[in-house]
BAFITI-685747 format. One line per 8 residues: their letters; for each residue x, z, y of C-alpha. Coordinates in steps of 0.2 Angstrom, whole numbers, padded with zeros to 4 digits. Each point is the difference from the previous one (the first is absolute). Example, Ala and Ser with C-alpha at 12.3 -4.5 7.8 and 13.67 -1.06 7.14 Angstrom:
BEGIN
AS	0062,0039,-0022 | 0006,-0003,0017
END
This chain:
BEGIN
XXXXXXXX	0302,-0222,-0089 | -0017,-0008,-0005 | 0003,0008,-0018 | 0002,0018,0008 | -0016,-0004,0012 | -0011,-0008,-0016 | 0006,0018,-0008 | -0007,0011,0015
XXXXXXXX	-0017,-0011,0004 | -0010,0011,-0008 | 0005,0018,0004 | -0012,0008,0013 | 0010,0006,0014 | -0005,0010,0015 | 0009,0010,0014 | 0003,0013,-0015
XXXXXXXX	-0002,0004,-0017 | 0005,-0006,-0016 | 0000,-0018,0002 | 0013,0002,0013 | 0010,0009,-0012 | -0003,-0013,-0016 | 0006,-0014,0013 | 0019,0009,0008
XXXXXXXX	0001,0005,-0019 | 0001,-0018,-0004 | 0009,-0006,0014 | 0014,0016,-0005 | 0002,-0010,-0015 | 0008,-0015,0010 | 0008,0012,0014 | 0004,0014,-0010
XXXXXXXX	0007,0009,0015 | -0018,0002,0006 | -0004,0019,0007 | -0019,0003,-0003 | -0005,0014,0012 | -0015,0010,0004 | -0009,0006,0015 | -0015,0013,-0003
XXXXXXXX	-0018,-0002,0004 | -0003,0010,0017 | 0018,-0003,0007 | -0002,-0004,0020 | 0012,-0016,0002 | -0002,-0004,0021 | -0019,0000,0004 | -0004,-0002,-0018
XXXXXXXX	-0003,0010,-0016 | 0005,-0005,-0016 | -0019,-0004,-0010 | -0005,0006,-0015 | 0008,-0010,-0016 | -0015,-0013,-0007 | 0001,-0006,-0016 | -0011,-0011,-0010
XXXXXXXX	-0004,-0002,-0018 | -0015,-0010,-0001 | -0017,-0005,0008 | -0014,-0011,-0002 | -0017,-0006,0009 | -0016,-0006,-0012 | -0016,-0005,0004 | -0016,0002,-0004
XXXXXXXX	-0001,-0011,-0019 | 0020,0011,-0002 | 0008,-0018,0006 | 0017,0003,0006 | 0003,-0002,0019 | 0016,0006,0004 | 0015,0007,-0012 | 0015,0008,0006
XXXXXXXX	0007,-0007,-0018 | -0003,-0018,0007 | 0009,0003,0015 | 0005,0016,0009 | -0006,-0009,0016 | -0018,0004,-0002 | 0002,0018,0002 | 0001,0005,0020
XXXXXXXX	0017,0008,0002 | 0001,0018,-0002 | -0020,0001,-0005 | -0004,0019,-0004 | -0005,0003,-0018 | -0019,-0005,-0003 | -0016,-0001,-0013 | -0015,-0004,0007
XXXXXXXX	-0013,-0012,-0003 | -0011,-0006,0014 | -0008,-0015,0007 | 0004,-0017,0007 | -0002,0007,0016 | 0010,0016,0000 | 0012,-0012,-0009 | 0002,-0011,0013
XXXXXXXX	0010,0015,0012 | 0012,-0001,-0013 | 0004,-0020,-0003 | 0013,-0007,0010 | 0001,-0020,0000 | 0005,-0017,0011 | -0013,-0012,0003 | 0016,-0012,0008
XXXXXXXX	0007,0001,-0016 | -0014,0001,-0014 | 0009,-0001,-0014 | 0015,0013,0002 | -0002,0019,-0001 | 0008,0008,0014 | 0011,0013,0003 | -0007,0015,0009
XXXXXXXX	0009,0019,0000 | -0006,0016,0006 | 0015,0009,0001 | -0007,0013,0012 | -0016,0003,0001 | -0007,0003,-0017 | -0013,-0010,-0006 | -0003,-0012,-0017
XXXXXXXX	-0005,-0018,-0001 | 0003,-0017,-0010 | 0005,-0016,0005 | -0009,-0018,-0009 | 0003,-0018,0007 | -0014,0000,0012 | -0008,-0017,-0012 | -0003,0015,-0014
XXXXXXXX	-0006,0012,0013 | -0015,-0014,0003 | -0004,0000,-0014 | -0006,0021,-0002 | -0018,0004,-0005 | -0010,0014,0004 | 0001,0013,-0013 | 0012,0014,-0005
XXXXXXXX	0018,0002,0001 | 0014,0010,-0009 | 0013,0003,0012 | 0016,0009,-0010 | 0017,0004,0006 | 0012,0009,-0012 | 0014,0004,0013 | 0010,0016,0008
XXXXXXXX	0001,0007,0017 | 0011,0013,0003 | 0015,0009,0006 | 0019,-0008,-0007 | 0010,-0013,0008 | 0005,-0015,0010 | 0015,-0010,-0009 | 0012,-0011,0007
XXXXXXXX	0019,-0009,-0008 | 0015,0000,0011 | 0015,-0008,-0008 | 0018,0001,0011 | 0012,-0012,-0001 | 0015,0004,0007 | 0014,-0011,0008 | 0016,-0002,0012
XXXXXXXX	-0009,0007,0014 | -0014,0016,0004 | -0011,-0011,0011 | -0013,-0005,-0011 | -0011,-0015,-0002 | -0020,0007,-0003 | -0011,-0009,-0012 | -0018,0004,-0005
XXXXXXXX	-0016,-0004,-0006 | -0016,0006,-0006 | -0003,0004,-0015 | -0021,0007,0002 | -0012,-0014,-0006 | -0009,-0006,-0017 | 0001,-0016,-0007 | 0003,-0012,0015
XXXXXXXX	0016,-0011,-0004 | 0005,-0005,0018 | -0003,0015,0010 | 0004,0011,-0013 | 0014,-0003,-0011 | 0010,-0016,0007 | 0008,0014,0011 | 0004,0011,-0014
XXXXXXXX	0007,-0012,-0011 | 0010,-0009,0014 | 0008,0015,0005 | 0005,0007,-0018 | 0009,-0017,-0002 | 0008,0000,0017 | 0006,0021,-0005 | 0008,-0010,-0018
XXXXXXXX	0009,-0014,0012 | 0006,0014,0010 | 0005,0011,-0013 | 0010,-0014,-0009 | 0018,0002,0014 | 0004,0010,0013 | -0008,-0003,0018 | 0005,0005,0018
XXXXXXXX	-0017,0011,0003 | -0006,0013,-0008 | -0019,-0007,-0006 | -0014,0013,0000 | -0014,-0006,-0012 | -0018,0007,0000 | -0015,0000,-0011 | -0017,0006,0008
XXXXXXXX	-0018,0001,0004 | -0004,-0008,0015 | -0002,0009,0016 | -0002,0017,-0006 | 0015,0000,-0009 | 0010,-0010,0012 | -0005,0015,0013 | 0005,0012,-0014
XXXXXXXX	0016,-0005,-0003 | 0003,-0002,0017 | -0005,0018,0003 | 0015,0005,-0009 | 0012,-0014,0005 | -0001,-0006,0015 | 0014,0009,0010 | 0011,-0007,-0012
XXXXXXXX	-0007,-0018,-0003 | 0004,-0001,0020 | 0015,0004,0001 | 0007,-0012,-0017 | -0011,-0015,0001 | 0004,-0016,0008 | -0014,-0013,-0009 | -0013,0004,-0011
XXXXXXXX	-0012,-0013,-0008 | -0018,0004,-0005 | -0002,-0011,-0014 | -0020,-0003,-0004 | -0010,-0017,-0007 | 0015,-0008,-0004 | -0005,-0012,-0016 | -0011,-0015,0007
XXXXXXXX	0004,-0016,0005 | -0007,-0004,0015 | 0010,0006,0014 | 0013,0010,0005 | -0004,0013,0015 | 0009,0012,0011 | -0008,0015,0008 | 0013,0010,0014
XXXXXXXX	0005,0017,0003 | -0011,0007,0014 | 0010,-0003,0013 | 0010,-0015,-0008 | 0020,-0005,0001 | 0005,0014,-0013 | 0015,-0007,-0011 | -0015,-0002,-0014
XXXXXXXX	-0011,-0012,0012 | 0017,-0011,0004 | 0005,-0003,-0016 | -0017,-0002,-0008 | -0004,-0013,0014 | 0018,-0008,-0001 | -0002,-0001,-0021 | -0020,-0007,0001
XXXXXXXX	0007,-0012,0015 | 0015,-0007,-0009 | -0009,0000,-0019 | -0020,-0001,0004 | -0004,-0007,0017 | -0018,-0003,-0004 | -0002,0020,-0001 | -0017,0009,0008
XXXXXXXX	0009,0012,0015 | -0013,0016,0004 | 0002,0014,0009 | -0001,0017,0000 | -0019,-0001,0006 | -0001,-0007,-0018 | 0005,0015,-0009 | -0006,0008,-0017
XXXXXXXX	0010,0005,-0011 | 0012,0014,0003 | 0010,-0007,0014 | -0012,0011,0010 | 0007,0017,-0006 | 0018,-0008,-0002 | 0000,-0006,0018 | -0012,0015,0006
XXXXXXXX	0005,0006,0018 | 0015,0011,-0002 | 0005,-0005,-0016 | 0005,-0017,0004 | 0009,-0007,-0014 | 0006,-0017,-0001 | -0014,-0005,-0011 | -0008,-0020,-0002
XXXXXXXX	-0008,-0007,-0013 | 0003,-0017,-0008 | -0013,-0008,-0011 | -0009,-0015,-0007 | -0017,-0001,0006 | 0000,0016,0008 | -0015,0013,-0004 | -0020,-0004,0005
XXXXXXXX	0008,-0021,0006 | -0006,-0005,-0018 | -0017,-0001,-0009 | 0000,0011,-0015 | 0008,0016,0008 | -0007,0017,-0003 | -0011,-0009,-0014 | -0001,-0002,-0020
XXXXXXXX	0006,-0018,0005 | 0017,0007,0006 | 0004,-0005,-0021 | 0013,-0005,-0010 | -0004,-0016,0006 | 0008,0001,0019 | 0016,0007,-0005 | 0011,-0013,-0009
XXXXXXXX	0018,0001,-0006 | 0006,-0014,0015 | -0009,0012,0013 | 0009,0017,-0006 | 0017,-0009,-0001 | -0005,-0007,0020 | -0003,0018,0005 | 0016,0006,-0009
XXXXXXXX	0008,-0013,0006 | -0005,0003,0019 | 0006,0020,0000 | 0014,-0002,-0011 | 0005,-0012,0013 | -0002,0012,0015 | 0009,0012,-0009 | 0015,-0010,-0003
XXXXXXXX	0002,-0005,0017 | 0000,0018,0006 | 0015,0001,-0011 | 0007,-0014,0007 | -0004,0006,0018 | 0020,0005,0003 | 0010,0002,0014 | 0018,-0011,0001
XXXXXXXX	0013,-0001,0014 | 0013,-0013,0002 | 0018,0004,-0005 | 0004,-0017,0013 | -0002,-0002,0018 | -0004,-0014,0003 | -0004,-0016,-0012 | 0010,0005,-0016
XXXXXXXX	0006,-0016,-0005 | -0010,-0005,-0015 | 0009,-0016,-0006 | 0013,0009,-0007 | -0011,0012,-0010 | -0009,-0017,-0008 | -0016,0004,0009 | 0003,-0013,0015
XXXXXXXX	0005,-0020,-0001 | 0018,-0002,0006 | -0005,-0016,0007 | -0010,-0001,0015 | -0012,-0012,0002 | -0017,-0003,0006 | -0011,0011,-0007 | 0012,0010,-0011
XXXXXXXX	-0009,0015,0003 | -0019,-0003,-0004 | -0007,0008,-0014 | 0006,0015,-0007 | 0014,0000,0011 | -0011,0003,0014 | -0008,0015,-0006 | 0016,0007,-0006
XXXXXXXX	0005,-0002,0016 | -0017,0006,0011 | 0003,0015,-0015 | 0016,0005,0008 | -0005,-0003,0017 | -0011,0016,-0002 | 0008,0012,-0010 | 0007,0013,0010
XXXXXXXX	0002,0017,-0009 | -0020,0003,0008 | -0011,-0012,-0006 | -0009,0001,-0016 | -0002,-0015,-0013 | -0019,-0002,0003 | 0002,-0001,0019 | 0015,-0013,-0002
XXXXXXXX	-0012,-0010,-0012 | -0014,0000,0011 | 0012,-0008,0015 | 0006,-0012,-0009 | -0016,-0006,-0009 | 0008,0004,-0018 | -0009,0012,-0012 | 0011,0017,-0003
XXXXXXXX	0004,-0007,-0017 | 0009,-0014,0007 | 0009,0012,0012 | 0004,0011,-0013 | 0008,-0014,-0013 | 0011,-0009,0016 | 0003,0021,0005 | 0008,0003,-0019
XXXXXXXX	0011,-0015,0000 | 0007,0008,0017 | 0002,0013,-0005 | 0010,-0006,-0017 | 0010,-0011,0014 | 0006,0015,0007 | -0008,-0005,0018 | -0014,0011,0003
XX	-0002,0022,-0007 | -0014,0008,-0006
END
């Protein structure tokens, strides 16, 4: 994972254009079932329109004695997101409208986009800013504004069932490790792990920019993502090592939002819990009024909680190899105890008798059934043909994966049925 990120640093995304494409390219290369679509320029998708495609190929600000001061080629930060072409010179002053910088963060060039109003500008650490004398400046952007396409990846992986388990992120930044490309990376390794043996759900994997193309593709699927998905994960700033964090669904309690809390309870206690006031990222089209979809997010430290976010700081740096592997980890965790979430009933009524299967002592004596015993026992005591696995563990203060492993031996023992 953190070779495949190191390989997309330094392509300049945006919400479209040709940067998107170079970075589903690579990932088809890993997930070679990948479908690379297209949505046209001026396309109405719910209350939006699908903009103009924006691509760049270089720019670069000088001052007055031709000293550089900011260079797309350095990194793709310093242009403003979606900047209309330009070629002007003018003065420190004029200048100035154009310059986007932190004075809270003096050495990091921020991110700053423009997707919708059209406009121009740079972005310097604010400590370089200081540093501008009067004088003339050649402001140059090299880019393209005009009519083509949004593009998006979907990969479908079928299984036993139709209902389907809904996986996304974003896929609509430059170079920023955390908030950009932990989620892509995590998620192409989860789609290999779930490609690798048959599953119980149907898994619906997708690749795009955030919010507008998240509004897109639900323009198109929405009717049908309701009626197939039961638990969806946005999967966003997944490769640091600070936290672990959950964010809910809007209103909470989805099959997502138990299991995500039941995993980070059992695996990370020390997780940060928000809410949906919190919100972002695209769990706010996902969970939209009247689409609804079982939709949570489960993170390391989750998006604008840690310092370098939505800056040239959010490097190669914050993202290491033990923080992808945590946030892999975590989801790959959710998602195997959704396909441990079954239903069993009891072929016994009453107590089976376990000592002659070997899973009881045959002498009673104080104690006999501590341990194991016990929750084999409490195990029992609540599966009734109605109750699924997840609602079982969290009665009986196991974590699913213990249920499921004393559930299996059951099962082999001929006391209890799928």
């Amino acid at each position: 994972m953190l070779d495949l990120l190191r390989r997309l640093f330094p392509i300049c995304r945006s919400i479209t254009g040709n940067g998107v494409r170079e970075t589903l390219a690579i990932l088809r290369e890993r997930l070679p079932g990948l479908a690379i679509r297209e949505i046209p320029s001026g396309t109405r998708v719910f209350d939006w329109t699908v903009p103009d495609e924006w691509n760049m190929r270089s720019a670069r600000l000088t001052g007055p004695d031709d000293e550089i001061i900011a260079d797309f080629a350095d990194n793709n930060l310093h242009v403003v997101g979606y900047s209309e072409p330009v070629d002007r010179v003018l003065s420190l002053e004029e200048l100035q409208g154009h310059l986007h910088s932190r004075p809270d963060m003096p050495k990091a060039i921020p991110y700053v986009t423009s997707y919708y109003f059209r406009r121009w500008g740079f972005c310097l650490a604010h400590e370089r800013r200081e540093t501008l004398k009067p004088g003339r400046y050649h402001a140059r952007i090299d880019a393209t504004l005009a009519p083509g396409s949004l593009t998006y990846g979907e990969l479908l992986i079928p299984g036993k069932e139709r209902k389907e388990v809904f996986l996304t992120t974003y896929i609509c930044h430059p170079s920023m490790a955390n908030n950009e490309l932990s989620g892509p990376v995590v998620l192409t390794e989860l789609a290999r792990w779930l490609l690798s043996e048959s599953r119980r759900y149907t898994y619906r994997i997708v690749f795009a920019p955030e919010t507008i193309g998240a509004i897109a593709y639900l323009s198109f699927h929405a009717e049908a993502l309701k009626k197939r998905v039961v638990a969806g994960f946005n999967l966003t700033c997944m490769g640091d090592e600070r936290a672990y964090s959950y964010l809910p669904s809007r209103k909470g309690g989805t099959l997502s939002d138990r299991i995500a809390l039941h995993v980070l309870k059992h695996f990370y206690p020390d997780f940060a819990s928000y809410t949906f006031l919190d919100r972002q990222s695209d769990e706010r089209q996902y969970c939209a009024p009247g689409i609804d979809l079982p939709l949570c997010s489960v993170m390391r430290t989750k998006y604008g909680a840690y310092p370098e976010y939505h800056t040239s700081l959010d490097n190669l740096d914050v993202v290491t190899e033990k923080g992808l592997a945590g946030g892999y980890t975590a989801v790959r965790r959710c998602l195997e105890a959704l396909e441990e979430n079954l239903v069993y009933a009891t072929e016994i009524l009453c107590e089976p008798q376990m000592g002659r299967r070997g899973l009881y002592s045959t002498l009673s004596t104080a104690g006999h059934t501590k341990g194991c015993v016990t929750n084999m026992m409490n195990l029992l005591a609540y599966i009734d043909g109605r109750t699924p696995l997840l609602d079982i563990a969290e009665t009986i203060g196991l974590d699913v994966f213990q249920c499921a492993e004393m559930a299996k031996i059951l099962l082999e023992k001929g006391v209890i049925h799928k």
